[in-house]
N, C-alpha and C positions, 0 to 999 in steps of 0.2 A: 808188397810191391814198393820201390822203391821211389822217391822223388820225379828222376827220369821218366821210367815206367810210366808213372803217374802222370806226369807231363801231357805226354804226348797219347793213352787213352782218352784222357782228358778231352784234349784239341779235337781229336776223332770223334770223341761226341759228340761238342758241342758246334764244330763246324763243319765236320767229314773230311777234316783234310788230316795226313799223316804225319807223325815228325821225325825225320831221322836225324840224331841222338847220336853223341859220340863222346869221348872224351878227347877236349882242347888237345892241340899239339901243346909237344911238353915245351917249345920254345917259348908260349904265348903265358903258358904257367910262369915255365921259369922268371918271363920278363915282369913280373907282379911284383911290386914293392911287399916286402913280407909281411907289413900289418894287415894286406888285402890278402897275401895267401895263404895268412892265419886264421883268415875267414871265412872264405870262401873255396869253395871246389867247382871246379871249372868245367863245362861240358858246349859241344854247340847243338844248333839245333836251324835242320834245313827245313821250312815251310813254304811250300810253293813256291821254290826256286829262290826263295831269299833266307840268309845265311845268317845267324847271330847268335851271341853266346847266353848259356844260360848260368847263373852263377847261386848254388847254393850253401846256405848256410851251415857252415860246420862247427860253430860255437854253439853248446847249449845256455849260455846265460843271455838274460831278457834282452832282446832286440829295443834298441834305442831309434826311435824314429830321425831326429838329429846327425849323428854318425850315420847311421843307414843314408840319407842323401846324401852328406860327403863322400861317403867311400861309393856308390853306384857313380858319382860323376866321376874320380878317379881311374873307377874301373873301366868307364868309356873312353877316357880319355888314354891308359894304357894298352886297352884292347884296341883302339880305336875302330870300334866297330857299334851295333848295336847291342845293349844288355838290358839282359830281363832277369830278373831275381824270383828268386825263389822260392816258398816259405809253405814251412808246415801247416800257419795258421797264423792269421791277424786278426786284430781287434777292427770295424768299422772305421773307427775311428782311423786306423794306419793306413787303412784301403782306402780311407778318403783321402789324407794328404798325397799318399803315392799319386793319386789320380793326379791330384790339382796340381805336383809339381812334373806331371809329366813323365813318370819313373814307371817302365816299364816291371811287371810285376806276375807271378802265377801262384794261385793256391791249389794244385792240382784237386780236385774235385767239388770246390769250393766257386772263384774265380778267377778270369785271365784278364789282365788289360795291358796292349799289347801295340801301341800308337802307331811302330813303323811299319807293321802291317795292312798298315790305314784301316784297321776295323777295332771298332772297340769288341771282345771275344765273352765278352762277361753273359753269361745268364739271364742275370736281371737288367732291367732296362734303365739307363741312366742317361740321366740330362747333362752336358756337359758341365763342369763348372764353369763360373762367370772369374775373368781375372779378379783377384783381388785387390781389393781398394789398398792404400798403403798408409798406416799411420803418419801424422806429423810429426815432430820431431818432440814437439813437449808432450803429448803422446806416449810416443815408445819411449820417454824417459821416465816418465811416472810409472810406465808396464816396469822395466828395469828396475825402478829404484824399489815396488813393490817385491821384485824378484828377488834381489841381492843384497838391498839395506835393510829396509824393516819392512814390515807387513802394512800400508794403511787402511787395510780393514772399513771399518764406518767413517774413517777420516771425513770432516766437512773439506771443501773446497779448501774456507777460510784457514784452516787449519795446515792444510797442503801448502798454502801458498809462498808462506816463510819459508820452508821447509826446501823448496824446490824454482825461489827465485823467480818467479812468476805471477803474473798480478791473477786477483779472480776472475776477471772477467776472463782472458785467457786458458784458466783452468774449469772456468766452466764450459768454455767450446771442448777442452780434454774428454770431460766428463761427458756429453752427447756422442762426441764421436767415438768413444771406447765401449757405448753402449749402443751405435748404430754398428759396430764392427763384430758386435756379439760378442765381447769381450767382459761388459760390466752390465748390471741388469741398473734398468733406470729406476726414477724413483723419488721423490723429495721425502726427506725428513721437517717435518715442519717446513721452515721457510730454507730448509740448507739443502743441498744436493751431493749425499754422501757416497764415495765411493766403493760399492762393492763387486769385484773382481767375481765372475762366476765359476775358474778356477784359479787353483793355487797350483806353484811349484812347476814340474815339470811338465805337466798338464799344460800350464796356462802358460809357457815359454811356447810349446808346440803348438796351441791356437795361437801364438800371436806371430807367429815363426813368418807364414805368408805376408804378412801387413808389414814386417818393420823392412830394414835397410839399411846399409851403411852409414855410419853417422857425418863419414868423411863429406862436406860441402865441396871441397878443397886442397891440394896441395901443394905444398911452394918450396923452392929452397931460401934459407934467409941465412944471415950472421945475426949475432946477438951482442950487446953490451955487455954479457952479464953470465957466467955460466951455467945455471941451472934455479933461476930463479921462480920464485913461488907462482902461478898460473899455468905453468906445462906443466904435462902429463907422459910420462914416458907412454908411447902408442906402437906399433907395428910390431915386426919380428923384436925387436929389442925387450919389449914388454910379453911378449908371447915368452923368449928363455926365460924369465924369469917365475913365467907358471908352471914350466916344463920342463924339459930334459933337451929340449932344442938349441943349438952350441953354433958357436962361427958368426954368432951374430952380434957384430961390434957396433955398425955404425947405428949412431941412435939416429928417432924419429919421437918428436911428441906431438901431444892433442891439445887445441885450444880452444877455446870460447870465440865466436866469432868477435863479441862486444872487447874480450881483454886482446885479442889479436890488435885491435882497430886502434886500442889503446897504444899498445906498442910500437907501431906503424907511426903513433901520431905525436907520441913522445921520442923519438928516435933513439926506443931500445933496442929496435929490430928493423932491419931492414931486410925488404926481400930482393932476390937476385933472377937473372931471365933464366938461369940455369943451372944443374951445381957447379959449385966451386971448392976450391982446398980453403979449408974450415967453417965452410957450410954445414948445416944440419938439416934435416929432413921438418919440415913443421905441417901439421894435418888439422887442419880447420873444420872445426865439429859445427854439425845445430843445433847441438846442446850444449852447455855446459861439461866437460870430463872430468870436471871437479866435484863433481854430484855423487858420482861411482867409485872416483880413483882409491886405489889398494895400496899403500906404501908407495906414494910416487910414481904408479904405473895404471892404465887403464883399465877397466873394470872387464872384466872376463866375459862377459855378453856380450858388449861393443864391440870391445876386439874379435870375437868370431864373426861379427859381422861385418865389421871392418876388413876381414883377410877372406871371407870364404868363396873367394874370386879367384885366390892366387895360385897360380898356376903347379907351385914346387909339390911336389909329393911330400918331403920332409914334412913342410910347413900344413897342408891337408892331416897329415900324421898326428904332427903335435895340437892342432886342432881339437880334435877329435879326444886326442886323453887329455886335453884342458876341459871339455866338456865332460868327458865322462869321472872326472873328479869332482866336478859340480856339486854341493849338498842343496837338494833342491829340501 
């Protein structure tokens, strides 16, 4: 029995309603950017008078939960319609985030969660999740800096705190709250309060996926004294071409410290303007530090997806996604 098939016996068992099943018009195919209809194979499906697409997998290598919510919001937004995906089989863990981001989803014989149907379809009985709490910004830079520079393992606070520009008492609120987020398991070492992350790697980017946020506080357009002087960070599409293969993208945008912006502003290196203007530059005012992360002059590959995973281009959703999946976690 085939995925389809499967589908819709499925639904017939677990709520007695029927699905009729079709393959997408080939307009709605063809209009797929081709990294989605490289991936995906297109079908719809009518339940109880309401109409949505069902979209499965046709790559066999390991489903990325990360790329997996980029490419279903893409696929909403090309379909414009409702999408439910479709999968041979998940780990708990990927059935939970589907749920908590909202992402319609079916394992034919397994489970269905299916929101614009307004019923949850699943089997087992499940308590809604609660929104998630959202880290602070010295927070998700420690989760980052853990991810992408070095490991701090049993690191003490005191030990962190050089390291990440930040006084202790400050990274000792870090440390509570990474371990009220179930992120870090608590715990004192003698009189120090060491930080141990309770995953690593890709694991522990995807528990931390819900809590973080754009780094962006801010955006301005300014002039500068000075053309490319030490405290920016190249940030946006500019810094995205140079992870990827993404082309056309000239005009620069950098990231700054909110303290070195203030600085600039206050020494009249920089000035900002109500609007752009010709020899303007794009400047993006972080909570953190981009100097913590930055890679050759350019933002650190976490921040930036977090930074862009709002923006609307396909291209850019695209190159996203193979910036992430080049990742070495």
């Amino acid at each position: 029995m085939n995925l389809t098939d499967g589908f819709s016996s499925y639904l017939r068992a677990v709520i007695g309603e029927s699905a009729e099943t079709a393959q997408a018009p080939s307009s709605k195919r063809s209009a797929l950017p081709h990294f989605l209809a490289d991936t995906y194979e297109l079908h719809t499906a009518t339940v109880a008078g309401h109409t949505f697409y069902l979209a499965f997998r046709k790559v066999r290598s390991p489903m990325h939960l990360t790329a997996t919510l980029s490419q279903h919001a893409a696929l909403t937004r090309s379909l414009a319609g409702d999408v439910a995906l479709v999968f041979g089989s998940l780990s708990p863990y990927q059935r939970r985030r589907l749920i908590e981001q909202r992402v319609p989803f079916a394992v034919p014989g397994s489970q269905m969660y299916l929101p614009f149907l307004a019923t949850d379809l699943r089997e087992r009985t499940h308590q809604e999740p609660t929104t998630p709490r959202r880290l602070s910004m010295p927070a998700q830079a420690l989760v980052l800096v853990h991810l992408q520079r070095e490991r701090v393992g049993d690191c003490t606070l005191r030990c962190l705190a050089g390291r990440l520009r930040l006084s202790p008492m400050t990274l000792s609120r870090v440390s509570s709250e990474l371990a009220a987020a179930g992120l870090c398991a608590s715990g004192r070492q003698g009189r120090e309060k060491p930080v141990r992350f309770v995953a690593e790697g890709q694991a522990l980017w995807e528990a931390a996926l819900p809590l973080v946020r754009s780094p962006v506080a801010r955006t301005v357009a300014a002039v500068r004294s000075e053309a490319d002087p030490a405290g920016y960070c190249r940030a946006g599409a500019s810094a995205l071409s140079r992870y990827t293969g993404l082309g056309g993208q000239d005009e620069a945008a950098f990231a700054v410290s909110r303290a070195f912006w203030r600085e600039e502003l206050r020494s009249g290196r920089a000035r900002e303007l109500p609007e752009p203007d010709t020899g303007a530059v794009e400047v993006q005012v972080w909570g953190y530090d981009p100097g913590l992360l930055a890679e050759d002059g350019a933002v650190d590959r976490l921040s930036l997806y977090l930074s862009m995973r709002g923006d609307p281009d396909e291209r850019v959703q695209a190159a996203l996604n193979d910036m992430l999946e080049a990742v070495k976690w």
